[in-house]
N, CA, C and O atoms as a Maestro MAE file, in Angstrom:
{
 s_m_m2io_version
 :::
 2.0.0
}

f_m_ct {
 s_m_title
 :::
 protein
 m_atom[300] {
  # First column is atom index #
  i_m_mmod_type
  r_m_x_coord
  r_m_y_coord
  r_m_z_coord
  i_m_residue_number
  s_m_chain_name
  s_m_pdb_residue_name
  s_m_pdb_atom_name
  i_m_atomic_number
  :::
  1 25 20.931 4.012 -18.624 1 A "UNK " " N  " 7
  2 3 20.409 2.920 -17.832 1 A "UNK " " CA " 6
  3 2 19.960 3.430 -16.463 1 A "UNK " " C  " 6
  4 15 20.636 4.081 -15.666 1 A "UNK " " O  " 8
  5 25 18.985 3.111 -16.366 2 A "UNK " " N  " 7
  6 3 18.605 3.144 -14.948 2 A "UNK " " CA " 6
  7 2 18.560 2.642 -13.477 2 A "UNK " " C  " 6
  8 15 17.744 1.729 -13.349 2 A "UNK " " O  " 8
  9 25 19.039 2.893 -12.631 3 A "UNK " " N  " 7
  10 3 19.374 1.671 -11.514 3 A "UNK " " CA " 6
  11 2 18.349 1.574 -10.532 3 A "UNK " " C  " 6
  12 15 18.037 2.643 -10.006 3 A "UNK " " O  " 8
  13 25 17.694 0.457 -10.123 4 A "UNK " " N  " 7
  14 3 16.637 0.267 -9.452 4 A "UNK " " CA " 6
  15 2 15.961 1.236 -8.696 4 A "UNK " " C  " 6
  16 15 14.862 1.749 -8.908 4 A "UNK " " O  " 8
  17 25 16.941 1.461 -7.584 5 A "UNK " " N  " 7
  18 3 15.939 2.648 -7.026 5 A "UNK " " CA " 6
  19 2 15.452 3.749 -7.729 5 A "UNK " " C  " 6
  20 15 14.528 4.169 -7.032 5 A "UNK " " O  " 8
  21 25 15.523 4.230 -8.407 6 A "UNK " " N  " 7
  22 3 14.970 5.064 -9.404 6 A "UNK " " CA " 6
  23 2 13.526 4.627 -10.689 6 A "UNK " " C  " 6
  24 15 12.785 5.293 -11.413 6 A "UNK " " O  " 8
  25 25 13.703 3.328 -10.434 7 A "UNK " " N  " 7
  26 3 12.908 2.838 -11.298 7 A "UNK " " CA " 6
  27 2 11.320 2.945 -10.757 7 A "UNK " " C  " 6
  28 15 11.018 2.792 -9.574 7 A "UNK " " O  " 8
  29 25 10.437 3.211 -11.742 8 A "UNK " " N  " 7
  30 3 8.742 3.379 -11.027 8 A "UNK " " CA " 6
  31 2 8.203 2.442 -10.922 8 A "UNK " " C  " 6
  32 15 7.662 1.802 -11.823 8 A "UNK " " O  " 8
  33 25 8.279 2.064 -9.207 9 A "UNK " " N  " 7
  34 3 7.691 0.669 -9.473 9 A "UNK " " CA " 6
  35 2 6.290 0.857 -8.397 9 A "UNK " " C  " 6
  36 15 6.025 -0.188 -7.803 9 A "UNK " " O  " 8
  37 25 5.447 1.945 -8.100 10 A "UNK " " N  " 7
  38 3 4.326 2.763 -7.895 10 A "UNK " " CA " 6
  39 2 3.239 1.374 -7.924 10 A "UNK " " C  " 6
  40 15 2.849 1.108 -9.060 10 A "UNK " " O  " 8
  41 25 2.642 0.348 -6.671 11 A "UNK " " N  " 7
  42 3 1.580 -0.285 -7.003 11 A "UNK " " CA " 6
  43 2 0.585 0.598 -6.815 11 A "UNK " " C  " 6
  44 15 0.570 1.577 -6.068 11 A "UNK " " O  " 8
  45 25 -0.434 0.099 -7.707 12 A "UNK " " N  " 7
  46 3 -1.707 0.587 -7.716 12 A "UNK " " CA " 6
  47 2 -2.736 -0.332 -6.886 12 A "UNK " " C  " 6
  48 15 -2.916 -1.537 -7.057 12 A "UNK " " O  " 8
  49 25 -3.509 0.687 -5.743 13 A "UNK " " N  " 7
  50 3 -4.283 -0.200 -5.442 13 A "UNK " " CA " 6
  51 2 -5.974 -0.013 -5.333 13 A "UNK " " C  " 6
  52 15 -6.156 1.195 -5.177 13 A "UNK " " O  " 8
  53 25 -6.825 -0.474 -5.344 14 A "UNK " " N  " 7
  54 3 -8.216 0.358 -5.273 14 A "UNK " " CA " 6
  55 2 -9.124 -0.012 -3.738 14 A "UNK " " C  " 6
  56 15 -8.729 -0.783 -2.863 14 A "UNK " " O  " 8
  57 25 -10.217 0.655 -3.730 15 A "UNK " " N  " 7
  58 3 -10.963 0.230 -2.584 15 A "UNK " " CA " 6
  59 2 -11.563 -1.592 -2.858 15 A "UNK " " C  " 6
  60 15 -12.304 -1.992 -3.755 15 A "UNK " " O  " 8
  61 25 -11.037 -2.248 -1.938 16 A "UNK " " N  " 7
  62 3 -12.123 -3.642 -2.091 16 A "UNK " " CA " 6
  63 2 -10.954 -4.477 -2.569 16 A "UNK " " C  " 6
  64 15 -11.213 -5.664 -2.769 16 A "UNK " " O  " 8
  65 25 -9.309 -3.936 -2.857 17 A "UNK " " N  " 7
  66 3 -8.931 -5.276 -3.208 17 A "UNK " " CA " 6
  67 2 -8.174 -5.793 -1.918 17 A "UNK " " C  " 6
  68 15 -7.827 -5.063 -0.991 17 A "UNK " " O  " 8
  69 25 -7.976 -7.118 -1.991 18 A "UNK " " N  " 7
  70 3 -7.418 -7.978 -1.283 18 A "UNK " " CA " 6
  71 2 -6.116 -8.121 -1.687 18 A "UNK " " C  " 6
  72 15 -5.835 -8.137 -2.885 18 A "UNK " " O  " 8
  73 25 -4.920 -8.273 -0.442 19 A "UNK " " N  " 7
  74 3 -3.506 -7.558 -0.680 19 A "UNK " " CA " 6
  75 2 -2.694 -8.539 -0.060 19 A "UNK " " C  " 6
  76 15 -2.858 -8.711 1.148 19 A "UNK " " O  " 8
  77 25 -2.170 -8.959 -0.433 20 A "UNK " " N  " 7
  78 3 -1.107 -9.870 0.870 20 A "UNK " " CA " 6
  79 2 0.469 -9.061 1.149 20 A "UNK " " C  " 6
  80 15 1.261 -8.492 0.398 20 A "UNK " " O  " 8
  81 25 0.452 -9.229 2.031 21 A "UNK " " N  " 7
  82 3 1.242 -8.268 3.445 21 A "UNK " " CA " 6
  83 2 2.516 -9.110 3.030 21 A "UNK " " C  " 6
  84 15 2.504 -10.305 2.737 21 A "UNK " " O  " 8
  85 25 3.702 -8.207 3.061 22 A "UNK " " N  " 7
  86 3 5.154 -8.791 3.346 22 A "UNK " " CA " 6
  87 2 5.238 -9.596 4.893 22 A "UNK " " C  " 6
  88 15 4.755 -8.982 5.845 22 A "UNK " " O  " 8
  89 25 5.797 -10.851 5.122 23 A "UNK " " N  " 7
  90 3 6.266 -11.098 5.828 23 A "UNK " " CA " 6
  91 2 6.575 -10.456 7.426 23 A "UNK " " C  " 6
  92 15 6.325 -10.891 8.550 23 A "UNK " " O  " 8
  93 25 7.271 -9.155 6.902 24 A "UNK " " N  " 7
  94 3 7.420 -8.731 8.250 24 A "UNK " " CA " 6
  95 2 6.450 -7.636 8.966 24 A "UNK " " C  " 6
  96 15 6.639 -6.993 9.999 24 A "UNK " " O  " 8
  97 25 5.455 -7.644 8.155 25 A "UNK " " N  " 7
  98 3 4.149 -6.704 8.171 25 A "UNK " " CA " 6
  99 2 2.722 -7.801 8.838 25 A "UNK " " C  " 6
  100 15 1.682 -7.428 9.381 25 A "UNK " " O  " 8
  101 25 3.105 -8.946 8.590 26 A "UNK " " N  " 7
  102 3 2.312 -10.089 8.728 26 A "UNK " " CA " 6
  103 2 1.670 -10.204 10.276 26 A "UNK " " C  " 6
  104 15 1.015 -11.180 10.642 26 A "UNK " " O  " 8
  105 25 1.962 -9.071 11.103 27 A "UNK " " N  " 7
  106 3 1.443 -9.564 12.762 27 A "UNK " " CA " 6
  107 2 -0.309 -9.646 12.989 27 A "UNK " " C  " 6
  108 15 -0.730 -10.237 13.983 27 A "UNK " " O  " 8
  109 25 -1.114 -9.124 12.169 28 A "UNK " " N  " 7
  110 3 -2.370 -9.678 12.419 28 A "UNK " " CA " 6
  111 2 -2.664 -10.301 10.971 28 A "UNK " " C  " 6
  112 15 -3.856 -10.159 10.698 28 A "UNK " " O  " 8
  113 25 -2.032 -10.864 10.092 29 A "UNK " " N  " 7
  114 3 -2.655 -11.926 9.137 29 A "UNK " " CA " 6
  115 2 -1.569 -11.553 7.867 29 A "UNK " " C  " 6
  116 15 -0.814 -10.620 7.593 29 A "UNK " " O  " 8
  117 25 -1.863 -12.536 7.416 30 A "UNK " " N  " 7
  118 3 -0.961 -12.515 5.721 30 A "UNK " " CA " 6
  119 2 -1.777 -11.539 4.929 30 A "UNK " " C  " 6
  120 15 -1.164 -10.585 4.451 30 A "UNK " " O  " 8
  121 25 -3.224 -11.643 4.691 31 A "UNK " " N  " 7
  122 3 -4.069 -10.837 4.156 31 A "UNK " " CA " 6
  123 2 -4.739 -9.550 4.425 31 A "UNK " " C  " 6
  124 15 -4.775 -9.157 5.591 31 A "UNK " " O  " 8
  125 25 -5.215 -8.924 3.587 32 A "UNK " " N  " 7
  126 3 -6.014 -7.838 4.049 32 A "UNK " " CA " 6
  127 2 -6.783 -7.353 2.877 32 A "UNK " " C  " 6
  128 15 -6.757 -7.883 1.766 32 A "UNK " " O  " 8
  129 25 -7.472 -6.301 3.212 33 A "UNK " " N  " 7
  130 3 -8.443 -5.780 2.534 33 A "UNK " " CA " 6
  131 2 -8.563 -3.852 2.828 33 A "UNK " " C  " 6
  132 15 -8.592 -3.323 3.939 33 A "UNK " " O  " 8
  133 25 -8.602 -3.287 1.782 34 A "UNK " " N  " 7
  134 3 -8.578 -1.975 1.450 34 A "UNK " " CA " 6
  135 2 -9.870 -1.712 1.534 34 A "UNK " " C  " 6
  136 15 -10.723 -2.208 0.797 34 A "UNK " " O  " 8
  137 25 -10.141 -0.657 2.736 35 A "UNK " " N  " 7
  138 3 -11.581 0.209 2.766 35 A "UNK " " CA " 6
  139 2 -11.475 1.344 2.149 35 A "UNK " " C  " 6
  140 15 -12.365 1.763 1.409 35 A "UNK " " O  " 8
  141 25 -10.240 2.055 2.408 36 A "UNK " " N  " 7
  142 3 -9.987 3.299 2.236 36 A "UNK " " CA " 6
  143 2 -8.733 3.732 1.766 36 A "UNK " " C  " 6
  144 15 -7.763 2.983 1.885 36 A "UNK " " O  " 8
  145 25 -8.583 5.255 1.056 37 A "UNK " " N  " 7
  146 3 -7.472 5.116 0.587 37 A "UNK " " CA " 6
  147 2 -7.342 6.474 0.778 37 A "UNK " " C  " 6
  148 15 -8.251 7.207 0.386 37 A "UNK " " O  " 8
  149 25 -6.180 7.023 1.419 38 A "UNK " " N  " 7
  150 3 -5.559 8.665 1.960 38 A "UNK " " CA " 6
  151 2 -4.612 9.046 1.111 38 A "UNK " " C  " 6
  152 15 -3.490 8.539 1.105 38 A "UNK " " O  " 8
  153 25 -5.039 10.099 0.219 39 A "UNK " " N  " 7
  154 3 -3.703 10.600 -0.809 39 A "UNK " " CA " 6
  155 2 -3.366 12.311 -0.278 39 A "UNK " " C  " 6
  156 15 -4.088 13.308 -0.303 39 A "UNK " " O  " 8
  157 25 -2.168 12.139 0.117 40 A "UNK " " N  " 7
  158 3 -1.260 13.558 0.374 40 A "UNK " " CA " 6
  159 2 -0.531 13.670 -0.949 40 A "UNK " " C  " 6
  160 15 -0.159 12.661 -1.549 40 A "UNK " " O  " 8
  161 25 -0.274 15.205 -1.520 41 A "UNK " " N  " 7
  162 3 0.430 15.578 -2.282 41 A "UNK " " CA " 6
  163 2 0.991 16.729 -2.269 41 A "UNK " " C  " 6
  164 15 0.309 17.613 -1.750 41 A "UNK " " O  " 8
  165 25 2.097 17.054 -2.698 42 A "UNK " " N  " 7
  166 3 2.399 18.968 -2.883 42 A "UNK " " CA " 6
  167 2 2.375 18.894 -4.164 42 A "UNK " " C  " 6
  168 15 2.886 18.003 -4.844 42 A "UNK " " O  " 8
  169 25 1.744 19.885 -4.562 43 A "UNK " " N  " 7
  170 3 1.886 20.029 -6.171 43 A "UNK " " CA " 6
  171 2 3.215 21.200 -6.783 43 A "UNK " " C  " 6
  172 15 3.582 22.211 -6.184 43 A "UNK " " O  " 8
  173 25 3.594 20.839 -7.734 44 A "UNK " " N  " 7
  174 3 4.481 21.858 -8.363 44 A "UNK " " CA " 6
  175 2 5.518 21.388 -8.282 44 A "UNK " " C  " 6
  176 15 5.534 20.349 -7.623 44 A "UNK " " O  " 8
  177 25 6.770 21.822 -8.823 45 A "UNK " " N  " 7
  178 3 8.056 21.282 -8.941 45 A "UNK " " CA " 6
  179 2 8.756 21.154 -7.653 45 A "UNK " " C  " 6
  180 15 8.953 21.853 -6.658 45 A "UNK " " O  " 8
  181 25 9.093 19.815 -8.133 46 A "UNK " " N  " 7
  182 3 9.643 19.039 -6.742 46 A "UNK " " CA " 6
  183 2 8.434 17.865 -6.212 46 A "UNK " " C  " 6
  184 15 8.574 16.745 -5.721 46 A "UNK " " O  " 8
  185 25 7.521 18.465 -6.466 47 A "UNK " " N  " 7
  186 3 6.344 18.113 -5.758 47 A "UNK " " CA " 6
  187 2 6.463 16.306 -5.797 47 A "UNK " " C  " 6
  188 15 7.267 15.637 -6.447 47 A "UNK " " O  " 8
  189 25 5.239 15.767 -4.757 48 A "UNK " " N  " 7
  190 3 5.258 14.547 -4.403 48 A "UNK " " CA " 6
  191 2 4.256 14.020 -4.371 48 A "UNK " " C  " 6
  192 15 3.512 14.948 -4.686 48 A "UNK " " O  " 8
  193 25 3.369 12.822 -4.156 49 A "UNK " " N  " 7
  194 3 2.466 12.245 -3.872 49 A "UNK " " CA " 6
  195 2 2.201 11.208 -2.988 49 A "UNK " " C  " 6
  196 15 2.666 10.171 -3.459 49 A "UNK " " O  " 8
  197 25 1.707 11.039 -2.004 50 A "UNK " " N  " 7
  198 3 1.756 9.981 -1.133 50 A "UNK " " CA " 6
  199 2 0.153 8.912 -1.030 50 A "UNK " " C  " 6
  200 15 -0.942 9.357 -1.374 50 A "UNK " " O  " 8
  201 25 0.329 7.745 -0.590 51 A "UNK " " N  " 7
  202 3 -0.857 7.358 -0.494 51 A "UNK " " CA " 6
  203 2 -0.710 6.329 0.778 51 A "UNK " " C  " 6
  204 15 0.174 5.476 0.855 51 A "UNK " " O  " 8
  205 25 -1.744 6.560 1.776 52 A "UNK " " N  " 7
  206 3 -1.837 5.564 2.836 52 A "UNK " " CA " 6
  207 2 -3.243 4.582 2.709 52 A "UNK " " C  " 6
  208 15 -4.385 4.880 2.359 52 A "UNK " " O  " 8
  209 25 -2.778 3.573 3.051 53 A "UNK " " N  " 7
  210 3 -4.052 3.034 2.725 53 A "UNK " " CA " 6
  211 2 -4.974 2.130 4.099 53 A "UNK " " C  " 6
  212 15 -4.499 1.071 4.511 53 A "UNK " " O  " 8
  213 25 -6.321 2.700 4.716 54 A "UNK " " N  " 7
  214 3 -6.719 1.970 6.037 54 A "UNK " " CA " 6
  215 2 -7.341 0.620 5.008 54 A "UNK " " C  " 6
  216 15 -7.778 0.859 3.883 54 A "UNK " " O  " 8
  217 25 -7.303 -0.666 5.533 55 A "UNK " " N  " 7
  218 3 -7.134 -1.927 5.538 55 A "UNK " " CA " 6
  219 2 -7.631 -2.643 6.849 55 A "UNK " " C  " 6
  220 15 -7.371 -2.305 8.004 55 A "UNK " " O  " 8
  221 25 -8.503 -3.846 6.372 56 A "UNK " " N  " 7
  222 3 -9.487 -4.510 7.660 56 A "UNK " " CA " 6
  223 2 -8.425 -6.013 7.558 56 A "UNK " " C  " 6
  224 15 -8.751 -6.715 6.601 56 A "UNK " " O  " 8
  225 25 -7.654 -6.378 8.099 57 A "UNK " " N  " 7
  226 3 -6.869 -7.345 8.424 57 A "UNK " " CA " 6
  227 2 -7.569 -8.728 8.795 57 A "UNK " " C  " 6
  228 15 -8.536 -8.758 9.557 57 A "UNK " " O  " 8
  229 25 -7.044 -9.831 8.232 58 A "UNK " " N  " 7
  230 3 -7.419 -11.454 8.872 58 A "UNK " " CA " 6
  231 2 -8.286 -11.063 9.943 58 A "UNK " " C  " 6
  232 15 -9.480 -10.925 9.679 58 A "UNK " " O  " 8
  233 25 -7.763 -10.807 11.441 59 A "UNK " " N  " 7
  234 3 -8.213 -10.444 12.723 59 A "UNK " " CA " 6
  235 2 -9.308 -9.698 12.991 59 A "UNK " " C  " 6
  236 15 -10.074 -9.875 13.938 59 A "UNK " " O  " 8
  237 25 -9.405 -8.615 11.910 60 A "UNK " " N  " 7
  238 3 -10.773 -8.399 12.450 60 A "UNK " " CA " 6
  239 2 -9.869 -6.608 12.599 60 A "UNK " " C  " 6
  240 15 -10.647 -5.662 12.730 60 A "UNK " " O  " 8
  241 25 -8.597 -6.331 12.575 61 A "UNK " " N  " 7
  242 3 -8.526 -4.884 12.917 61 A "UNK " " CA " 6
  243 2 -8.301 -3.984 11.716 61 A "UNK " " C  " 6
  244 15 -7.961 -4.335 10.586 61 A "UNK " " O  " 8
  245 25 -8.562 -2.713 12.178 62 A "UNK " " N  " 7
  246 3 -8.295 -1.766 11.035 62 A "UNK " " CA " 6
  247 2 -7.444 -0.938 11.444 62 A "UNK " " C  " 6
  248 15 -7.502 -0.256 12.467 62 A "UNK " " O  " 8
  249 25 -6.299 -0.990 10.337 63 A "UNK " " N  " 7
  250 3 -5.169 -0.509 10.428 63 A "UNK " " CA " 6
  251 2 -4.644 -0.080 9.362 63 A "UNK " " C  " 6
  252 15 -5.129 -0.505 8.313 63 A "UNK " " O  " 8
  253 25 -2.959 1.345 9.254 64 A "UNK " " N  " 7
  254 3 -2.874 2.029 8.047 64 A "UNK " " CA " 6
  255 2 -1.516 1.349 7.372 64 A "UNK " " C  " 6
  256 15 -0.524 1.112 8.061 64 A "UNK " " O  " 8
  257 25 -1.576 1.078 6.036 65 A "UNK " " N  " 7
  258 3 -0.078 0.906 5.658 65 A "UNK " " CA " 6
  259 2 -0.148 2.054 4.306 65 A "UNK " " C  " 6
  260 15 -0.905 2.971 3.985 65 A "UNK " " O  " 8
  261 25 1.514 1.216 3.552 66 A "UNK " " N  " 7
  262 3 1.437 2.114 2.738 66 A "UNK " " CA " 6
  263 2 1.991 0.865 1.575 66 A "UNK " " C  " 6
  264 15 2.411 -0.248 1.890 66 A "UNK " " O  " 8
  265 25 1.862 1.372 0.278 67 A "UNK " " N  " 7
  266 3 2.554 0.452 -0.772 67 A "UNK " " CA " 6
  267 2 3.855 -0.553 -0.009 67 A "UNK " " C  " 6
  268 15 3.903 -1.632 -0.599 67 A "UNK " " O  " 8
  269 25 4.153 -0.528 0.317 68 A "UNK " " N  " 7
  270 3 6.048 -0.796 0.677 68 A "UNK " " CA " 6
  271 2 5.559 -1.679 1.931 68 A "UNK " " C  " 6
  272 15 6.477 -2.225 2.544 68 A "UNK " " O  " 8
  273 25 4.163 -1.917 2.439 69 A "UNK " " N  " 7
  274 3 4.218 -2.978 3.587 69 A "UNK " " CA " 6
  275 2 3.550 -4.280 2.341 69 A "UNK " " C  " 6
  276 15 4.043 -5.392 2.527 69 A "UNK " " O  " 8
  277 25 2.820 -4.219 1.504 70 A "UNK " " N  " 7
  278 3 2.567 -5.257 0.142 70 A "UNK " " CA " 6
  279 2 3.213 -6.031 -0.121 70 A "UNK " " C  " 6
  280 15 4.372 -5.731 -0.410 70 A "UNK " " O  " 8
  281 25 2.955 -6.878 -0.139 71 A "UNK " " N  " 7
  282 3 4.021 -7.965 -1.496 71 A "UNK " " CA " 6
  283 2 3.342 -8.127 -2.714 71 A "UNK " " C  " 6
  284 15 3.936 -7.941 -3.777 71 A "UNK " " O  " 8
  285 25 1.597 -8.610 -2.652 72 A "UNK " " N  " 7
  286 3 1.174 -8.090 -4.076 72 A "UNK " " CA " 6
  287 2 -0.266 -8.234 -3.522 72 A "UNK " " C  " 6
  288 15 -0.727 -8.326 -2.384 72 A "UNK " " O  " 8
  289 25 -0.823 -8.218 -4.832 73 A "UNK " " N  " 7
  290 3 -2.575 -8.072 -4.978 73 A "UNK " " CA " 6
  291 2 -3.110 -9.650 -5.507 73 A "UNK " " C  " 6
  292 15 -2.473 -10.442 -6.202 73 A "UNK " " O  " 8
  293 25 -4.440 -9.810 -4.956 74 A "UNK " " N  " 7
  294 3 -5.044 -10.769 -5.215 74 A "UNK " " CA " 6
  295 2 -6.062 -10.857 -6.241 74 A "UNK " " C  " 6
  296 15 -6.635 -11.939 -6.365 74 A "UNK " " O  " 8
  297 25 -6.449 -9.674 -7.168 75 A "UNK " " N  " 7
  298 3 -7.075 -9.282 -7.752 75 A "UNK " " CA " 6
  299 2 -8.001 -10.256 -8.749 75 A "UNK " " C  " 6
  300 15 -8.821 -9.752 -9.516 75 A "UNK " " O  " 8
  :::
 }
 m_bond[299] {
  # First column is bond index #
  i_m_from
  i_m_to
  i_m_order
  :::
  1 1 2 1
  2 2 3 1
  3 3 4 2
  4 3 5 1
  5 5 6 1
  6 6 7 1
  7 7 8 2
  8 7 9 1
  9 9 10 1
  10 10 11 1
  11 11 12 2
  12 11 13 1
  13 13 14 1
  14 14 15 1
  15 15 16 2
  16 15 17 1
  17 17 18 1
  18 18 19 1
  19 19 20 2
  20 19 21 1
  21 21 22 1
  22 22 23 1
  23 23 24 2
  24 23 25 1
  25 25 26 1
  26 26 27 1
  27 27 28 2
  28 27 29 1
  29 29 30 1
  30 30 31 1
  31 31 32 2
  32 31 33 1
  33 33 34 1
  34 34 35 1
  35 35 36 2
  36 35 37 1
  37 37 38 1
  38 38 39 1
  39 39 40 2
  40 39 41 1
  41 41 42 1
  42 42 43 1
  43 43 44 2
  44 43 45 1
  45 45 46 1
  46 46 47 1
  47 47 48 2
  48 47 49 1
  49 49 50 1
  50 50 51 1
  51 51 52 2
  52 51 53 1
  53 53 54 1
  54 54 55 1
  55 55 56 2
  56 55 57 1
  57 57 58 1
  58 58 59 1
  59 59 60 2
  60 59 61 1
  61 61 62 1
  62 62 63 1
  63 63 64 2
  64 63 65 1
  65 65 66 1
  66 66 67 1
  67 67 68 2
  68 67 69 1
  69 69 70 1
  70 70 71 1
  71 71 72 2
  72 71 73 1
  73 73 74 1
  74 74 75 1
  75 75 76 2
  76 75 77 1
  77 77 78 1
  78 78 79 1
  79 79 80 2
  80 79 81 1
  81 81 82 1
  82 82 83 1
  83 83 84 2
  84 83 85 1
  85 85 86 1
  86 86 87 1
  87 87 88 2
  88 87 89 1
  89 89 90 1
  90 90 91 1
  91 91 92 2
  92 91 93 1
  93 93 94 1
  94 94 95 1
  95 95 96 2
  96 95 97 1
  97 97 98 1
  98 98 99 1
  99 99 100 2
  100 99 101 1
  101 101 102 1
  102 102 103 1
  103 103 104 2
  104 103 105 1
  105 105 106 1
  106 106 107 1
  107 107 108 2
  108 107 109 1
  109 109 110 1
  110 110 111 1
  111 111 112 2
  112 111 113 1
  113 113 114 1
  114 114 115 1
  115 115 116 2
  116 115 117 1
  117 117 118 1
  118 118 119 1
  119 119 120 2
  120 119 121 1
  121 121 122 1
  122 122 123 1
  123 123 124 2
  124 123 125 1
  125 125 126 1
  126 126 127 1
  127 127 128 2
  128 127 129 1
  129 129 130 1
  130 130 131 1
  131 131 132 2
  132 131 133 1
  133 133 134 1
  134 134 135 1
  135 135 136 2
  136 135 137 1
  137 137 138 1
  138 138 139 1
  139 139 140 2
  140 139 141 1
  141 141 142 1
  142 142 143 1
  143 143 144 2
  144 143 145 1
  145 145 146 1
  146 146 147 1
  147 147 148 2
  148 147 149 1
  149 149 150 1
  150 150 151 1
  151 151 152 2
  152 151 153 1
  153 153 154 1
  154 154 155 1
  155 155 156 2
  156 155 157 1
  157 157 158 1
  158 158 159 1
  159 159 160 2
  160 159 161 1
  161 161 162 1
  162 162 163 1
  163 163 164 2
  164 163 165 1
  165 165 166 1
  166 166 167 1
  167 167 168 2
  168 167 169 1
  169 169 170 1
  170 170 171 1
  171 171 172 2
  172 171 173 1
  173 173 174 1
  174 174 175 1
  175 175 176 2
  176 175 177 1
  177 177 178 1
  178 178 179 1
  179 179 180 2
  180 179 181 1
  181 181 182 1
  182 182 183 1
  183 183 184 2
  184 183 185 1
  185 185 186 1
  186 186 187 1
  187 187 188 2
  188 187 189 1
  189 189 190 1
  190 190 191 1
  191 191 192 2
  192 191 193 1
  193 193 194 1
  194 194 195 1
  195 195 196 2
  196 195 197 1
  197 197 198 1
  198 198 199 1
  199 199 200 2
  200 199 201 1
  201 201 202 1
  202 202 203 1
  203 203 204 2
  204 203 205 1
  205 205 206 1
  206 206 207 1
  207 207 208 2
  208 207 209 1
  209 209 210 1
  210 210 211 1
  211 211 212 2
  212 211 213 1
  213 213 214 1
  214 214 215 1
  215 215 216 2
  216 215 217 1
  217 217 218 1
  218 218 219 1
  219 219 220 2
  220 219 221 1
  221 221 222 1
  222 222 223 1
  223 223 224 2
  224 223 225 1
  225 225 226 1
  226 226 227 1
  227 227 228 2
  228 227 229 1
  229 229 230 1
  230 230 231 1
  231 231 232 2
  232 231 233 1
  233 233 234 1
  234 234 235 1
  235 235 236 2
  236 235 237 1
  237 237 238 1
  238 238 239 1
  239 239 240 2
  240 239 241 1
  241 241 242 1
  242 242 243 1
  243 243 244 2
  244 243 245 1
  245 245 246 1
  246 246 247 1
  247 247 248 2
  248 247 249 1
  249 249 250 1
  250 250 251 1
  251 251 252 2
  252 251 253 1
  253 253 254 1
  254 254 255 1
  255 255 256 2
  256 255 257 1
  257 257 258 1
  258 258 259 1
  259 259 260 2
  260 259 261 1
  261 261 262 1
  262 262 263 1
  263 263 264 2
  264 263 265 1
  265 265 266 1
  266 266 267 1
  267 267 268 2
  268 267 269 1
  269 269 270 1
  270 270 271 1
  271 271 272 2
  272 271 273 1
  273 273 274 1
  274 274 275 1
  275 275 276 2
  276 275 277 1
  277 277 278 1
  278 278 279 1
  279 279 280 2
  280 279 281 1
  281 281 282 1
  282 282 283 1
  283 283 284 2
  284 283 285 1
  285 285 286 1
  286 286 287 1
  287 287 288 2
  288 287 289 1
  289 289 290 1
  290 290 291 1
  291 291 292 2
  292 291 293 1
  293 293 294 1
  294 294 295 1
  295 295 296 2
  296 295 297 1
  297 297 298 1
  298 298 299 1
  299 299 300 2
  :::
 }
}
């Protein structure tokens, strides 16, 4: 059995979708929108993958999150 934190729960997101923001991520709007998307990785054992994503907010700003500021997709 597996216990949550361990479990892959990896959202996927693409350029152009519309995302709604957790609560405590919420200071320029509930919503947003994905322009761009920044992937870091090390390859090879051990290795990792990261993804940041720049996002044009309710307000009008552009700013970076990552999966874990989401609550879900509007797709």
């Amino acid at each position: 059995m597996l216990y949550p934190i361990f479990k892959n729960s990896m959202i996927k997101f693409s350029v152009g979708d519309l995302v709604v923001l957790k609560p405590t991520y919420d200071c320029h709007g509930k919503t947003c929108v994905i322009v761009k998307i920044h992937k870091s990785d090390m390859p090879g054992d051990g290795g990792w993958i990261s993804f940041n994503y720049e996002v044009v907010t309710e307000s009008g700003k552009i700013v970076y999150i990552t999966e874990s500021c989401v609550s879900h997709s509007l797709k």
